[in-house]
C-alpha positions as CSV (number, residue, x, y, z in Angstrom):
1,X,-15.8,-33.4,-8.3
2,X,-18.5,-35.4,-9.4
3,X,-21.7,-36.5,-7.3
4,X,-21.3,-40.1,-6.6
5,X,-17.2,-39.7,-6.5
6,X,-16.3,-41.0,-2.6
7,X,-13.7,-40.0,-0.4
8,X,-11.1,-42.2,-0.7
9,X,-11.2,-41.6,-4.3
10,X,-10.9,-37.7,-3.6
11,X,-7.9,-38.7,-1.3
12,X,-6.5,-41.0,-4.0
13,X,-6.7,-38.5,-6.8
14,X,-4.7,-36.1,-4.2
15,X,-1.8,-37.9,-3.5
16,X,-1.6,-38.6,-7.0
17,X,-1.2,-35.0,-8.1
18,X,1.1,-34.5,-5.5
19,X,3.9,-37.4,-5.4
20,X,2.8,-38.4,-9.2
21,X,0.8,-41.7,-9.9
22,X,1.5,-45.2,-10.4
23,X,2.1,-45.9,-14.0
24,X,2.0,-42.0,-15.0
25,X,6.1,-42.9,-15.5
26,X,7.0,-39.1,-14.0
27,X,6.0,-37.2,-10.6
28,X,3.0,-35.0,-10.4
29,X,3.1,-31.5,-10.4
30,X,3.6,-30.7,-6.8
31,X,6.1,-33.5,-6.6
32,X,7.8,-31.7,-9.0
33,X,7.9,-28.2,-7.3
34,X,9.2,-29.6,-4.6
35,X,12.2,-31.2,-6.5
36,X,13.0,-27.7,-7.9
37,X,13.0,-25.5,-4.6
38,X,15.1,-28.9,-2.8
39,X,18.0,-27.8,-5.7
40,X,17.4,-23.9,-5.3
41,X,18.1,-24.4,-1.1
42,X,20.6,-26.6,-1.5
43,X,23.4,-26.7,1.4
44,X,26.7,-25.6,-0.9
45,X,28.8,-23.5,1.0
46,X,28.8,-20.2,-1.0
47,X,26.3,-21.3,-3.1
48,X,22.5,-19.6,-3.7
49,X,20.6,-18.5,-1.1
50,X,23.3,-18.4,1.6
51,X,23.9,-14.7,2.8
52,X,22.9,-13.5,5.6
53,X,19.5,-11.6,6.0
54,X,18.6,-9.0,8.2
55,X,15.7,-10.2,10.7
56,X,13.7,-7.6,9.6
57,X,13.5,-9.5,6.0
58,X,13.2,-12.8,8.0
59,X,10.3,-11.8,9.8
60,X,8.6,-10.5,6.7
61,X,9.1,-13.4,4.7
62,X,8.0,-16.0,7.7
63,X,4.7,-14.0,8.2
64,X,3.7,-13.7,4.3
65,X,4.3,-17.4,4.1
66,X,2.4,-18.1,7.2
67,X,-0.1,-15.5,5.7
68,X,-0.4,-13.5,9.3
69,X,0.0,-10.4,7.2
70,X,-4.1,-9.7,8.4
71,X,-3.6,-10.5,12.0
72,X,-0.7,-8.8,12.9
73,X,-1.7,-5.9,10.7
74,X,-5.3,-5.6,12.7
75,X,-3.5,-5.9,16.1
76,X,-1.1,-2.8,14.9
77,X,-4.9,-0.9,13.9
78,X,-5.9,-1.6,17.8
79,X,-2.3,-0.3,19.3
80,X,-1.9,2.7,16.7
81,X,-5.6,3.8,17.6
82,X,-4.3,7.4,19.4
83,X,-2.2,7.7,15.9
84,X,-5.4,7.3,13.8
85,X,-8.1,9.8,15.3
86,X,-6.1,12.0,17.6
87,X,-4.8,11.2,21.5
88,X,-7.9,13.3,22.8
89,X,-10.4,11.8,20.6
90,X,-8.8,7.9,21.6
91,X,-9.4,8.4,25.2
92,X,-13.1,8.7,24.7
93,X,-13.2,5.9,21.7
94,X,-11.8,2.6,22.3
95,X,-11.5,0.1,19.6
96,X,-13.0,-3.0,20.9
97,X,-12.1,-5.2,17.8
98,X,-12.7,-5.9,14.2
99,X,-15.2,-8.7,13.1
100,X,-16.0,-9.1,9.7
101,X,-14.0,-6.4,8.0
102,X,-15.6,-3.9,10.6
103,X,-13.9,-1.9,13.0
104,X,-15.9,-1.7,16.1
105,X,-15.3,1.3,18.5
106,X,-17.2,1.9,22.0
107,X,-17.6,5.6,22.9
108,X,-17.3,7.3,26.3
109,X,-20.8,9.4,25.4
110,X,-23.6,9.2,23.1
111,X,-22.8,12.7,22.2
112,X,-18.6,11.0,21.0
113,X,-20.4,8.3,19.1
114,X,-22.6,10.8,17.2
115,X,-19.3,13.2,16.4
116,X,-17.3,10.5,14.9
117,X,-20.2,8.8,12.9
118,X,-20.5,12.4,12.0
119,X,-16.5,11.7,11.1
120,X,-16.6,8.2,10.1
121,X,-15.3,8.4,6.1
122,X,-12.8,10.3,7.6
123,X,-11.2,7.9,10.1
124,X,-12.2,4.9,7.3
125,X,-10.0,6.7,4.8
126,X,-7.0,7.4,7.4
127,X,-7.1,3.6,8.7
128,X,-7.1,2.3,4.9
129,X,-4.2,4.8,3.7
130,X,-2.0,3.6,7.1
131,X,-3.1,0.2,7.7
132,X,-4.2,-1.4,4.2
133,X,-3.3,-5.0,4.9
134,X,-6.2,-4.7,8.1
135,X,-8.8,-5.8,6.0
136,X,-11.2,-2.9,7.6
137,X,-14.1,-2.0,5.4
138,X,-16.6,-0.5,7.7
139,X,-16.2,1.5,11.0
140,X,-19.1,1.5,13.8
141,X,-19.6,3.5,16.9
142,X,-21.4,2.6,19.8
143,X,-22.6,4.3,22.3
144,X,-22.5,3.0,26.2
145,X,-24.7,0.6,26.9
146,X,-28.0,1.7,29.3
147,X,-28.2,-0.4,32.3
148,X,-30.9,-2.9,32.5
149,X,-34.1,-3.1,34.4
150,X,-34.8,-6.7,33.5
151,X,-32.9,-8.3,36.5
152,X,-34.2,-8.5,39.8
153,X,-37.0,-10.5,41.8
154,X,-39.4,-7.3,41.2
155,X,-38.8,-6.9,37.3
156,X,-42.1,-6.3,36.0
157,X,-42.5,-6.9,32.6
158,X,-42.4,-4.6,29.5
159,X,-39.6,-1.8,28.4
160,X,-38.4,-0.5,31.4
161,X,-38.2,3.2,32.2
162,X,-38.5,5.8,29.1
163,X,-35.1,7.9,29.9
164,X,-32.3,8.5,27.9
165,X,-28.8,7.5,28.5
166,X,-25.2,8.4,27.4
């Protein structure tokens, strides 16, 4: 695309490729696709294409088209958590949810978060041999959260009290 080319130029150039252009004398490329899988899926009875499929195959085939293949595969991460790291070890680590290839998990403890960091290429390796398609390249654990001293018509400025938390 050039510099000083304008949009409806763009748009043009588009809907040539795809229904083929005035003059070209035979359909674009697209067009032409199109034209193949219409004779492929054609409505013969007995013909190509006309068994029955399972709905398992169904459902596979309308989710890689649909390309949810990511999504539902990083929704069955969050549900199969307990199968991942262990029942015991899932009701002290929650998955919260996965942003930008990373798994983020929020731990009961400070001392939880600091065991599985301990155990994080572990649980990385175990959630990328059972759930590939997830997309998850990085895990982090955090610890709970320490309450805030910054609210309040007395909050005084500066860091608050010097305890630890967790």
């Amino acid at each position: 695309m050039s510099e000083g080319e304008s949009e409806p130029l763009r748009v043009y150039e588009h809907f040539r490729r795809v229904f083929g252009g005035p003059g070209t004398g035979r359909p674009g490329r697209d067009a032409r696709r199109r034209a193949h899988a219409a004779e492929d899926e054609s409505s013969v009875p007995f013909g190509r294409g006309r068994d029955p499929r399972g709905l398992n195959a169904v459902l596979d085939r309308l989710t890689s088209e649909m390309g949810w293949e990511s999504p539902l595969a990083r929704s069955t991460l969050l549900t199969e958590w307990p199968g991942i790291v262990g029942v015991e070890t899932a009701q002290h680590a929650e998955p919260i949810g996965i942003e930008e290839r990373r798994l983020i998990v929020r731990c009961d403890s400070t001392a939880w978060a600091t065991q599985l960091r301990m155990m994080r290429s572990a649980v990385l390796a175990r959630i990328l041999e059972q759930h590939p398609l997830a997309g998850v390249d990085e895990v982090q654990f955090l610890a709970p959260a320490a309450p805030s001293w910054k609210r309040g018509p007395r909050a005084v400025p500066g860091r608050g009290p010097r305890d630890t938390y967790g």
